[in-house]
Jmol script that loads the backbone (N, CA, C; Angstrom):
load data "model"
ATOM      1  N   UNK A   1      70.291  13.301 238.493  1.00  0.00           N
ATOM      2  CA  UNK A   1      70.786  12.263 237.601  1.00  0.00           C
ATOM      3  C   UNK A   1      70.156  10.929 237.983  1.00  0.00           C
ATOM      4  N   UNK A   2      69.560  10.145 237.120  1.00  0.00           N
ATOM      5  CA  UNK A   2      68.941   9.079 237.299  1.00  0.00           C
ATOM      6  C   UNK A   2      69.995   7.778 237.708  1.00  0.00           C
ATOM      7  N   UNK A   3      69.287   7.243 239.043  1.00  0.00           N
ATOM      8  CA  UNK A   3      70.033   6.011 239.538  1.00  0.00           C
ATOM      9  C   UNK A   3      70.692   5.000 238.644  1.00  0.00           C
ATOM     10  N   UNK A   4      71.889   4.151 238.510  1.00  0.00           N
ATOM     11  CA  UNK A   4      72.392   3.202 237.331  1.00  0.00           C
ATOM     12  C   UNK A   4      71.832   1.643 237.993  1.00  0.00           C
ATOM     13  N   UNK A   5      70.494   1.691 238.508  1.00  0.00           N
ATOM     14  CA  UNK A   5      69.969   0.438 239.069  1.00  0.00           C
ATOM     15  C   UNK A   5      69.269  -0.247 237.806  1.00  0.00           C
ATOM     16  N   UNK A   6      69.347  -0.650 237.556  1.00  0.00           N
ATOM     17  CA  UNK A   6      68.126  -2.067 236.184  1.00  0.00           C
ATOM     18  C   UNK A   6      67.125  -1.787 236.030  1.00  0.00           C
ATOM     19  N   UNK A   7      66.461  -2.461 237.809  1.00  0.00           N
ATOM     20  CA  UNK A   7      65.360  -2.777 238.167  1.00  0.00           C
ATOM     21  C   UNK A   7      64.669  -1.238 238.717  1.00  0.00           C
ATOM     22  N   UNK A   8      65.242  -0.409 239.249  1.00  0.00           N
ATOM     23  CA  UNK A   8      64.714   0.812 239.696  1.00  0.00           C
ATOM     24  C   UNK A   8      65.320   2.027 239.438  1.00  0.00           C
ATOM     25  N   UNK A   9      64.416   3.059 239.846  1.00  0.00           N
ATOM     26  CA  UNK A   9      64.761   4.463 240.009  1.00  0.00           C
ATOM     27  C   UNK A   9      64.473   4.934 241.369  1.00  0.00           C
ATOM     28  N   UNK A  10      65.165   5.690 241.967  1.00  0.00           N
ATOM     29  CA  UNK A  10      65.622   6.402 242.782  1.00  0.00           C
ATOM     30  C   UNK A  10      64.624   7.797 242.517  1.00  0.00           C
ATOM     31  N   UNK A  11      63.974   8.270 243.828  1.00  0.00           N
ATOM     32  CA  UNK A  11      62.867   9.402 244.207  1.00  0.00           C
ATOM     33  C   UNK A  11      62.832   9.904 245.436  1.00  0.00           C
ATOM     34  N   UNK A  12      62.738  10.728 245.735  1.00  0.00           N
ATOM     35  CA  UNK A  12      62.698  11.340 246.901  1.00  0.00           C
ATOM     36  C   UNK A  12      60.709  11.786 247.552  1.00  0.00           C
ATOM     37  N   UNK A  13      60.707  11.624 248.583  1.00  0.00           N
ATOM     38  CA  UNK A  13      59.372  11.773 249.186  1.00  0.00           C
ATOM     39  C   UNK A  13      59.123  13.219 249.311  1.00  0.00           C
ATOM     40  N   UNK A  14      58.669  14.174 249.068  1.00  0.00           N
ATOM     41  CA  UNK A  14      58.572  15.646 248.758  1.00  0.00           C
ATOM     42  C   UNK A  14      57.508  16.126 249.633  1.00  0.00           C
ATOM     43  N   UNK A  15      56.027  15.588 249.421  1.00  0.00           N
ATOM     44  CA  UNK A  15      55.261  15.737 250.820  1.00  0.00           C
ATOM     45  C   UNK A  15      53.843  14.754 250.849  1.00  0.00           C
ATOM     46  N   UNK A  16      52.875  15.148 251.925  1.00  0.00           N
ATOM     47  CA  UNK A  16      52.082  14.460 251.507  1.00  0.00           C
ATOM     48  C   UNK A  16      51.287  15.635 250.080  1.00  0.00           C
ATOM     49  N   UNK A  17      49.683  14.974 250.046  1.00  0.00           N
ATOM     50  CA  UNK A  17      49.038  15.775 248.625  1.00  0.00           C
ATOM     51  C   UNK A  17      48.295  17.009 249.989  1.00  0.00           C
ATOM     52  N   UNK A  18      48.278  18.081 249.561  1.00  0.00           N
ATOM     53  CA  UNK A  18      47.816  19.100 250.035  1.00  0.00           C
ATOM     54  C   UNK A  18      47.343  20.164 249.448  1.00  0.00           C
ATOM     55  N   UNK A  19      46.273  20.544 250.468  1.00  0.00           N
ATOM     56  CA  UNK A  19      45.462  21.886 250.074  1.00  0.00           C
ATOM     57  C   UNK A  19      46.223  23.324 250.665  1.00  0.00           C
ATOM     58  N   UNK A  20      46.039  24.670 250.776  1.00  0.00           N
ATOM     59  CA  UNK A  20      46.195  25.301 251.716  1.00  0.00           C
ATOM     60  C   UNK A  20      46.297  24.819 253.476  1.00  0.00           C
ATOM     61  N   UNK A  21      45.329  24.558 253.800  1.00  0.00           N
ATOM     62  CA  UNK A  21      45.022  24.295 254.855  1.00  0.00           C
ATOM     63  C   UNK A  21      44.906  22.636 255.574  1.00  0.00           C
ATOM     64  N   UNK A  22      44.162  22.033 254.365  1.00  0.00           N
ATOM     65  CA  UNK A  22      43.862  20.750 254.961  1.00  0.00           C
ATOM     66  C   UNK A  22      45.260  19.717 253.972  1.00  0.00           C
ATOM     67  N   UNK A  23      45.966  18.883 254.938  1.00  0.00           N
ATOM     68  CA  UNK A  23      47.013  17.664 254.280  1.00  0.00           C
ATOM     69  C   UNK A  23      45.936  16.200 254.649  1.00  0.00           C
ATOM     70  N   UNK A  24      46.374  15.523 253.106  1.00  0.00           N
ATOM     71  CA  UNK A  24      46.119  14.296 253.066  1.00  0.00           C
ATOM     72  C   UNK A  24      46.638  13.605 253.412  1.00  0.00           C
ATOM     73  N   UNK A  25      47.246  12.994 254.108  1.00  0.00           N
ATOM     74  CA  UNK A  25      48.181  11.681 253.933  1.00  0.00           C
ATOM     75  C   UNK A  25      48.449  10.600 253.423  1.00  0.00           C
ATOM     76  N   UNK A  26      47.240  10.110 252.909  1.00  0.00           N
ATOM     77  CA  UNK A  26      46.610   9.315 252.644  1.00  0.00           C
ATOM     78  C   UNK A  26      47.479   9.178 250.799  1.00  0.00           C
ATOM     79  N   UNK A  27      47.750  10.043 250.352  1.00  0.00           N
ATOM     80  CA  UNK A  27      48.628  10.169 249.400  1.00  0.00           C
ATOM     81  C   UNK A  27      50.004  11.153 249.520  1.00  0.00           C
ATOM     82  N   UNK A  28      50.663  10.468 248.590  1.00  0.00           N
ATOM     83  CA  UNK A  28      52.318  11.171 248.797  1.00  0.00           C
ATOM     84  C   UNK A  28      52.935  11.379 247.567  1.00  0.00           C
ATOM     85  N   UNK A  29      53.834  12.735 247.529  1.00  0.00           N
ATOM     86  CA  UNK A  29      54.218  13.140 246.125  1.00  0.00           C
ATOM     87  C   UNK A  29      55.715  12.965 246.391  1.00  0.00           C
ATOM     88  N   UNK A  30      55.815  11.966 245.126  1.00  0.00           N
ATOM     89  CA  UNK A  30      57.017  11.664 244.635  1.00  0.00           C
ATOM     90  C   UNK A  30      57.721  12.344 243.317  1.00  0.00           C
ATOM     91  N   UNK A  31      58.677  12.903 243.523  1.00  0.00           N
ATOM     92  CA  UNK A  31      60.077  13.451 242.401  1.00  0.00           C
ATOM     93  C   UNK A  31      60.667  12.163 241.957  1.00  0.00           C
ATOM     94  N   UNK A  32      60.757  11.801 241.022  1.00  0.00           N
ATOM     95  CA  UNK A  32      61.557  10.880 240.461  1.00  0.00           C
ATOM     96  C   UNK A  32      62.821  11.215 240.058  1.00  0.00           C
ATOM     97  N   UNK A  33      64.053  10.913 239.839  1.00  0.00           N
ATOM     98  CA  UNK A  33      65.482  11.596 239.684  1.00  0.00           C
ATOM     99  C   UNK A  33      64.831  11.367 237.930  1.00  0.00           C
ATOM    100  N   UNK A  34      65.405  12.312 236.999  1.00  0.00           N
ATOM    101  CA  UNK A  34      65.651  12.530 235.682  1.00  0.00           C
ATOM    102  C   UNK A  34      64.082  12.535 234.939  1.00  0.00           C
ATOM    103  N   UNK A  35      62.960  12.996 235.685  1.00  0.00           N
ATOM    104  CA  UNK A  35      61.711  12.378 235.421  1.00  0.00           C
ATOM    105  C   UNK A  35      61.383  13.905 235.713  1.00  0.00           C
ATOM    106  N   UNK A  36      61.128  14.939 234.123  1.00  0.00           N
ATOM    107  CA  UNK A  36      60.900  16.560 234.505  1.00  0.00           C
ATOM    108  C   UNK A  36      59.759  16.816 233.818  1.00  0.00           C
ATOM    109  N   UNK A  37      58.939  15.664 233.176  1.00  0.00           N
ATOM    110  CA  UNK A  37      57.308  16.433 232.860  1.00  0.00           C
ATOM    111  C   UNK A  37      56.633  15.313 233.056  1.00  0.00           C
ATOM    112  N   UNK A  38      54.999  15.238 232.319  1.00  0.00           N
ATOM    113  CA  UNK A  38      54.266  14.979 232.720  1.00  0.00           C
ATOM    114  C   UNK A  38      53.993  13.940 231.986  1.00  0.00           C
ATOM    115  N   UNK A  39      54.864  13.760 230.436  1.00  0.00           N
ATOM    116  CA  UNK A  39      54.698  12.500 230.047  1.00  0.00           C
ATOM    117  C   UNK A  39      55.892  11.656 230.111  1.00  0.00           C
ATOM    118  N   UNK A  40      57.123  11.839 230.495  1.00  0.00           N
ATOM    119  CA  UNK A  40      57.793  10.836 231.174  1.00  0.00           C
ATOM    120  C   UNK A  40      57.610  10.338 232.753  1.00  0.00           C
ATOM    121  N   UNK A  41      56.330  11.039 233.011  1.00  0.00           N
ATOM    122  CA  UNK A  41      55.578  10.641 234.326  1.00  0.00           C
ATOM    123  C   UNK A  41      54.616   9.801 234.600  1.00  0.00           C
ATOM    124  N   UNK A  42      54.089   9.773 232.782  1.00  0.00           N
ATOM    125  CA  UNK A  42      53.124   8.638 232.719  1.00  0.00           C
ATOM    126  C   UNK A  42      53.770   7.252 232.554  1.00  0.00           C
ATOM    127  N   UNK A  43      55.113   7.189 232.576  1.00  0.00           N
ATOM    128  CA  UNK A  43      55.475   5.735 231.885  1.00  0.00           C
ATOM    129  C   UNK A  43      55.258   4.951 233.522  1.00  0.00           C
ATOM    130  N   UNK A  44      55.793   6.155 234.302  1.00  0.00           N
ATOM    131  CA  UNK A  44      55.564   5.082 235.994  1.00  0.00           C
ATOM    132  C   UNK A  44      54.087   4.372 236.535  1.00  0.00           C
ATOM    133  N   UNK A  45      53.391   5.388 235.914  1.00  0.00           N
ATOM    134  CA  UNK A  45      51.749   5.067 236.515  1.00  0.00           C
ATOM    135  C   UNK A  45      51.974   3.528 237.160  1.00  0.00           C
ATOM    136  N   UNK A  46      50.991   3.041 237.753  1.00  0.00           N
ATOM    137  CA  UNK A  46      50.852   2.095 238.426  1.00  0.00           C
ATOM    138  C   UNK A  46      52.199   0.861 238.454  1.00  0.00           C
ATOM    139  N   UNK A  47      53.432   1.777 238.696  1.00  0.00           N
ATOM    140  CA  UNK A  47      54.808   0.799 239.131  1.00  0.00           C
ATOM    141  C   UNK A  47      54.706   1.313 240.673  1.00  0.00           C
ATOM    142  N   UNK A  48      55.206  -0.016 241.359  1.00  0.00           N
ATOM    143  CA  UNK A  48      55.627  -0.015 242.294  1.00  0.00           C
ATOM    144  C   UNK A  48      56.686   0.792 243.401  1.00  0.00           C
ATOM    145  N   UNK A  49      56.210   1.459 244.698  1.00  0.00           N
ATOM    146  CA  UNK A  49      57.030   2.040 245.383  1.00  0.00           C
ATOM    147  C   UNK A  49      57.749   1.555 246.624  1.00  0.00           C
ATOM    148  N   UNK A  50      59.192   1.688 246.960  1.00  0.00           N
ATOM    149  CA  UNK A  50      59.247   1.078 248.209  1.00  0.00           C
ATOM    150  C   UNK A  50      59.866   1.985 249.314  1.00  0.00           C
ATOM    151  N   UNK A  51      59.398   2.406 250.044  1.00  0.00           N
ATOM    152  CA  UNK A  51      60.119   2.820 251.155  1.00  0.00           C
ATOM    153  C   UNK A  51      60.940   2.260 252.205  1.00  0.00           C
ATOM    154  N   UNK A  52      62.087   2.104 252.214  1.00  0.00           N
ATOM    155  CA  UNK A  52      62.798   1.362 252.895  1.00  0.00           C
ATOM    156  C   UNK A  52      63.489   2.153 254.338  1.00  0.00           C
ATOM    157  N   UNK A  53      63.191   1.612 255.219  1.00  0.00           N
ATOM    158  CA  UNK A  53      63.939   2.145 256.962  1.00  0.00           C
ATOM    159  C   UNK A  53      64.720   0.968 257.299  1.00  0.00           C
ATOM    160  N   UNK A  54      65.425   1.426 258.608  1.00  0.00           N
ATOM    161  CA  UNK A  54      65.519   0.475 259.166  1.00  0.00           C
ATOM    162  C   UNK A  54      64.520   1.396 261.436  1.00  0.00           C
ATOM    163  N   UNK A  55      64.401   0.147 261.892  1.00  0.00           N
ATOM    164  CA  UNK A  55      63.922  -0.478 262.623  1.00  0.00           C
ATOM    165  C   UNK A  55      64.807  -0.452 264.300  1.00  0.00           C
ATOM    166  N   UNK A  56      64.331  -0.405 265.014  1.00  0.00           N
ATOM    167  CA  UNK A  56      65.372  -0.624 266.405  1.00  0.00           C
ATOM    168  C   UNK A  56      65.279  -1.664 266.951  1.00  0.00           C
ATOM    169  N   UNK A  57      63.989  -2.276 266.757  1.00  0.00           N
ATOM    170  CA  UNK A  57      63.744  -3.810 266.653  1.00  0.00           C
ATOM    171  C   UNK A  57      63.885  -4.942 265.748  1.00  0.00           C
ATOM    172  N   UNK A  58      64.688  -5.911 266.091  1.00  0.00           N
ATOM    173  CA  UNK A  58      64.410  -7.434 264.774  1.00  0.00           C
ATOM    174  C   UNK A  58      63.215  -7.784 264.909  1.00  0.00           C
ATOM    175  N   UNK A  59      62.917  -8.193 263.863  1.00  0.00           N
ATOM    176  CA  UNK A  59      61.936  -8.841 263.712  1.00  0.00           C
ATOM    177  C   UNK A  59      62.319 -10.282 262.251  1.00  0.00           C
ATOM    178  N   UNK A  60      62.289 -11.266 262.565  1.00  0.00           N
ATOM    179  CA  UNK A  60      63.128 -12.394 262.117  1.00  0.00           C
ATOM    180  C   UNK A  60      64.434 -12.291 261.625  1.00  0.00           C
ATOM    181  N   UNK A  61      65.753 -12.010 262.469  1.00  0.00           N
ATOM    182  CA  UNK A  61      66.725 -11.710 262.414  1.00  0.00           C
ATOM    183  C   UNK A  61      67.257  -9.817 261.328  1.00  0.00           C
ATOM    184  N   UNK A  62      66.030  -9.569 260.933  1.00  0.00           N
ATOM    185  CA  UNK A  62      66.269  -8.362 260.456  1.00  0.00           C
ATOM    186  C   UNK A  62      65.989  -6.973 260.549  1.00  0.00           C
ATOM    187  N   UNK A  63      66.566  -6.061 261.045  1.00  0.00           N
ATOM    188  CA  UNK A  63      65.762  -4.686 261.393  1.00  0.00           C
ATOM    189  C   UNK A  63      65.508  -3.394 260.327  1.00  0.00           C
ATOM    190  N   UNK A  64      65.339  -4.078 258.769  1.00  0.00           N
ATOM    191  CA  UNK A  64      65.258  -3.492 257.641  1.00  0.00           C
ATOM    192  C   UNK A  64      63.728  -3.505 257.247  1.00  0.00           C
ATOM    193  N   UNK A  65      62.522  -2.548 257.269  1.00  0.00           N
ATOM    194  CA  UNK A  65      61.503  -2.635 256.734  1.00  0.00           C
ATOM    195  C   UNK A  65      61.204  -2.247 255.766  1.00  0.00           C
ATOM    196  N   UNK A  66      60.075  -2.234 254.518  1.00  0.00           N
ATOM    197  CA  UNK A  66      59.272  -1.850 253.581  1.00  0.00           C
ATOM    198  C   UNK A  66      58.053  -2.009 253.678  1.00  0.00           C
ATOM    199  N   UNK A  67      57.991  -0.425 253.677  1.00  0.00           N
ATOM    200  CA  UNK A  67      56.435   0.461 253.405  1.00  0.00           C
ATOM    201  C   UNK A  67      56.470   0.288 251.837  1.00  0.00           C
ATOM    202  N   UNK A  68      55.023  -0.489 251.362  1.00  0.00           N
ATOM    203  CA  UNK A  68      55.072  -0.764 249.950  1.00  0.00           C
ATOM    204  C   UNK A  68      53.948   0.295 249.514  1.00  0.00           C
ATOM    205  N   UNK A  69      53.794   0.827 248.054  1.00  0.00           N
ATOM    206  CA  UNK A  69      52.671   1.481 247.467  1.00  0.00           C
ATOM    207  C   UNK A  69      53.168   1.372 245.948  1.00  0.00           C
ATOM    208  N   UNK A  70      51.687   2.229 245.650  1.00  0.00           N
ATOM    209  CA  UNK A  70      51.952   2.479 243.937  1.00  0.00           C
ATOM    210  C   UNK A  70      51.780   3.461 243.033  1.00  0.00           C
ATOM    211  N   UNK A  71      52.368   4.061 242.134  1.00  0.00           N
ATOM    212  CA  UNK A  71      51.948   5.592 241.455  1.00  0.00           C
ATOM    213  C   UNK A  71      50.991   5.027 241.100  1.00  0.00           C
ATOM    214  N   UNK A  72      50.218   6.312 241.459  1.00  0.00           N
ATOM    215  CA  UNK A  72      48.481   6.677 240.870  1.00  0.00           C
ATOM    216  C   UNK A  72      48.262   7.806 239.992  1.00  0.00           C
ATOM    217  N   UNK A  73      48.693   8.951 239.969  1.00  0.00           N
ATOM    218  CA  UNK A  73      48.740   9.803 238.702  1.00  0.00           C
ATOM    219  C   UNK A  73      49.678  10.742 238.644  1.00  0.00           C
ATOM    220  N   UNK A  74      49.963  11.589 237.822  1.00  0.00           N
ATOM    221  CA  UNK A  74      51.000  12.187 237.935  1.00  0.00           C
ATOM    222  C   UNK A  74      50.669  13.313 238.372  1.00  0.00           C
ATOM    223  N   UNK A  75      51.312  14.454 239.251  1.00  0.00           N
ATOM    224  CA  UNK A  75      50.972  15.578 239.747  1.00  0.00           C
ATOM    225  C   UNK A  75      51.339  16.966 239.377  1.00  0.00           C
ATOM    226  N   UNK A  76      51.318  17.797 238.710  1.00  0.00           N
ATOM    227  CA  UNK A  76      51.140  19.152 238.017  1.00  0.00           C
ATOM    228  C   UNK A  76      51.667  18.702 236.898  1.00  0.00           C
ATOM    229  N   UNK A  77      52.819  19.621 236.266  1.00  0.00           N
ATOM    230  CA  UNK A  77      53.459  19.587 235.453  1.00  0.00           C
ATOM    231  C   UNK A  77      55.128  19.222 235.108  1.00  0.00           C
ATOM    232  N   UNK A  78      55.467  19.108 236.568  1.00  0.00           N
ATOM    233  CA  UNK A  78      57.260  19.115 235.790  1.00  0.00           C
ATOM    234  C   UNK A  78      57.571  18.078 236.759  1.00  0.00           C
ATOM    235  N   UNK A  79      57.023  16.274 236.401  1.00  0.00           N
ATOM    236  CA  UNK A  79      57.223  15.238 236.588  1.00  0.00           C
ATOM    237  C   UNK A  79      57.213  14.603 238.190  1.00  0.00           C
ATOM    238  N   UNK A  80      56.210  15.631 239.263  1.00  0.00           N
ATOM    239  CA  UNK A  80      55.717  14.816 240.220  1.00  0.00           C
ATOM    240  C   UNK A  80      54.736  13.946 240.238  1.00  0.00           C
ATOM    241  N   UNK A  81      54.942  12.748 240.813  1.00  0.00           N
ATOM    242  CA  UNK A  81      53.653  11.784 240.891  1.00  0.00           C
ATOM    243  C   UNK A  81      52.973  11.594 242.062  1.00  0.00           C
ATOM    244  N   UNK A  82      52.008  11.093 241.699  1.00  0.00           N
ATOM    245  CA  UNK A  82      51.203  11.157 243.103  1.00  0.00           C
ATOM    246  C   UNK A  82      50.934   9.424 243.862  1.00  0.00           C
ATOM    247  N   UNK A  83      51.319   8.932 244.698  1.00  0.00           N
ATOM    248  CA  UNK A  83      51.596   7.965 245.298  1.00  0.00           C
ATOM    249  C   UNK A  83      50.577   6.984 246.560  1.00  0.00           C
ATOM    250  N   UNK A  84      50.586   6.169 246.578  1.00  0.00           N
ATOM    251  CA  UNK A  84      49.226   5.679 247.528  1.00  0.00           C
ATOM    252  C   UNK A  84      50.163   4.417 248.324  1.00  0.00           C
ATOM    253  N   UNK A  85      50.349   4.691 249.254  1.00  0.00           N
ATOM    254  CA  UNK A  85      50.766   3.390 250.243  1.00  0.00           C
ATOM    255  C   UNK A  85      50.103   2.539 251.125  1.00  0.00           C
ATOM    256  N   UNK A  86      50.447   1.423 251.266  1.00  0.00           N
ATOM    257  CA  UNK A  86      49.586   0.048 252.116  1.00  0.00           C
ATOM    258  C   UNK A  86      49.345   0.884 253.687  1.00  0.00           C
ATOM    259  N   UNK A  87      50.382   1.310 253.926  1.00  0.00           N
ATOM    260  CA  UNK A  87      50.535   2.472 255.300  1.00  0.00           C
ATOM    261  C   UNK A  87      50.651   3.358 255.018  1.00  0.00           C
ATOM    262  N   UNK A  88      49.889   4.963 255.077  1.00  0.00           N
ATOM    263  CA  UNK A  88      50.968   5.779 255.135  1.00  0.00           C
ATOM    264  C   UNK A  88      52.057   6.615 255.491  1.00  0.00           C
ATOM    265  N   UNK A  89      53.146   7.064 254.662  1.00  0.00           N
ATOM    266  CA  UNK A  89      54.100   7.031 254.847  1.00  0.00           C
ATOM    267  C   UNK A  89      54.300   7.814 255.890  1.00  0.00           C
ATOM    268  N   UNK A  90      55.396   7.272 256.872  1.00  0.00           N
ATOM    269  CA  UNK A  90      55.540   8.576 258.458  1.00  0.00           C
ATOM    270  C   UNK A  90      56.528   9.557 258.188  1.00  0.00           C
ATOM    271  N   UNK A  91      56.169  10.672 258.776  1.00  0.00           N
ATOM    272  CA  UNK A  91      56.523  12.075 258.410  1.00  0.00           C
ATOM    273  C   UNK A  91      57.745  11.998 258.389  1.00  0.00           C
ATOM    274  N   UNK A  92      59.266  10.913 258.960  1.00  0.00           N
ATOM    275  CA  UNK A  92      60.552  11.192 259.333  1.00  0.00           C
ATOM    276  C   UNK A  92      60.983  10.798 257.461  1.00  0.00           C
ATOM    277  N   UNK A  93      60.015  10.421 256.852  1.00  0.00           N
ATOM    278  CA  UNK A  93      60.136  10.020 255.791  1.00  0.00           C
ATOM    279  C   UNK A  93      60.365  11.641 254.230  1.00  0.00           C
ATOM    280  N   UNK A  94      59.472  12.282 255.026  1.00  0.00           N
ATOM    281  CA  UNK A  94      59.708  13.345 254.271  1.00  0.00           C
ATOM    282  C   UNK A  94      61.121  13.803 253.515  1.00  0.00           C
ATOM    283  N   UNK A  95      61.164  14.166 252.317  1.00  0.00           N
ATOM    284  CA  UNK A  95      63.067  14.204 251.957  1.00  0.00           C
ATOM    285  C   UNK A  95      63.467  13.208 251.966  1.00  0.00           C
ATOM    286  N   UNK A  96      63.049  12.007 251.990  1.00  0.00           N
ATOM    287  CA  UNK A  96      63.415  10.880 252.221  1.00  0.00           C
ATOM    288  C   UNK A  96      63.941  10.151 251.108  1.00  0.00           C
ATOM    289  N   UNK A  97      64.424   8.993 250.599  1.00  0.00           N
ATOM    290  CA  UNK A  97      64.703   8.367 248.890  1.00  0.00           C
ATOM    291  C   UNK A  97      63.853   7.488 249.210  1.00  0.00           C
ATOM    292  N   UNK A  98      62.767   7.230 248.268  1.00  0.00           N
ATOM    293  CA  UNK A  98      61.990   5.915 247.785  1.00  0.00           C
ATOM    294  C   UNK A  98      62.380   5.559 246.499  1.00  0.00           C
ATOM    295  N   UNK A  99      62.441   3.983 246.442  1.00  0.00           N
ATOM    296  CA  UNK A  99      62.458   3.130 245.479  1.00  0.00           C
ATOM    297  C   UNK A  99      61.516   3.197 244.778  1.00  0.00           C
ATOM    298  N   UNK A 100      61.502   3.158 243.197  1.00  0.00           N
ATOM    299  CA  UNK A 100      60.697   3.205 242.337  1.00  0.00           C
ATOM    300  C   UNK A 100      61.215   2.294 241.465  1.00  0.00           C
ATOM    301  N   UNK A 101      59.716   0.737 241.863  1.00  0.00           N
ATOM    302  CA  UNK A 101      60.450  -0.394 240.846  1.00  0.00           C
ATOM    303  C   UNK A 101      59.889  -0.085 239.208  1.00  0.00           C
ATOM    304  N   UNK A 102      60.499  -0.936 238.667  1.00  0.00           N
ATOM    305  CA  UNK A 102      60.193  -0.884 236.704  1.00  0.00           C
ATOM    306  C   UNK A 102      59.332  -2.028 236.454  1.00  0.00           C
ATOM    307  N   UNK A 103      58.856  -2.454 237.748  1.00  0.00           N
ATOM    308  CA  UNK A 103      57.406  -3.478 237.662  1.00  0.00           C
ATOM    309  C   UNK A 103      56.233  -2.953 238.073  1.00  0.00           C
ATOM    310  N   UNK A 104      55.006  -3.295 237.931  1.00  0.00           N
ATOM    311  CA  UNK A 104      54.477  -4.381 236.601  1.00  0.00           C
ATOM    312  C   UNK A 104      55.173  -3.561 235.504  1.00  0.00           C
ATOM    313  N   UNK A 105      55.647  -4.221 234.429  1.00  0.00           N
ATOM    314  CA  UNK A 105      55.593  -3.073 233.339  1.00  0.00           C
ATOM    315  C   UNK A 105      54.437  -3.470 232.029  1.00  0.00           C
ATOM    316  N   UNK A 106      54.213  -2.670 231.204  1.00  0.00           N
ATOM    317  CA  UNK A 106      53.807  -2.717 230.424  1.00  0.00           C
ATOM    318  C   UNK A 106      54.021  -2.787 229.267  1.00  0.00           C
ATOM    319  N   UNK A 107      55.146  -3.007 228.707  1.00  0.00           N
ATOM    320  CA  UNK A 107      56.169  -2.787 227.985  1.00  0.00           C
ATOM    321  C   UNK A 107      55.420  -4.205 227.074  1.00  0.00           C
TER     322      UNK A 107
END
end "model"
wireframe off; spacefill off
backbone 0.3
color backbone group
């Protein structure tokens, strides 16, 4: 069921992009909640992703970070996308919920 946020949707981190044998990391496949083919997969293309942790360290009174990226295309058929981050994303992240903003839009 899709998140009741405005500004975002709610996704889970599923894995990195992979072959048999060899993993990329370098890209990451995102499930979007209520998002089950390939053309309600295109409306995300190049919106914004955020991965949010928290930290054991502050760092200016806050121990909340964001790993930022952006959908890059969509992946098979029943509404995974394929994802590119500034870092990429660390494995405790896997199963994880990422933010999926409704910016830039195109609308």
């Amino acid at each position: 069921m899709p998140s009741e946020h405005g500004h975002r949707r709610e996704g889970r981190h599923l894995s990195y992009q992979r072959s048999k044998r060899a993993v990329n990391p370098n890209t990451s496949l995102i499930k979007i909640d209520g998002v089950d083919n390939t053309e309600a997969a295109n409306f995300y293309l190049g919106k914004k992703v955020a991965f949010v942790y928290r930290a054991k360290r502050e760092v200016r009174g806050s121990n909340i970070r964001v790993i930022w990226g952006k959908v890059t295309r969509p992946h098979g058929n029943s509404g995974v996308v394929r994802a590119q981050f500034r870092h990429n994303l660390p494995p405790k992240s896997l199963g994880a919920t990422v933010r999926v903003m409704l910016y830039p839009s195109n609308i």
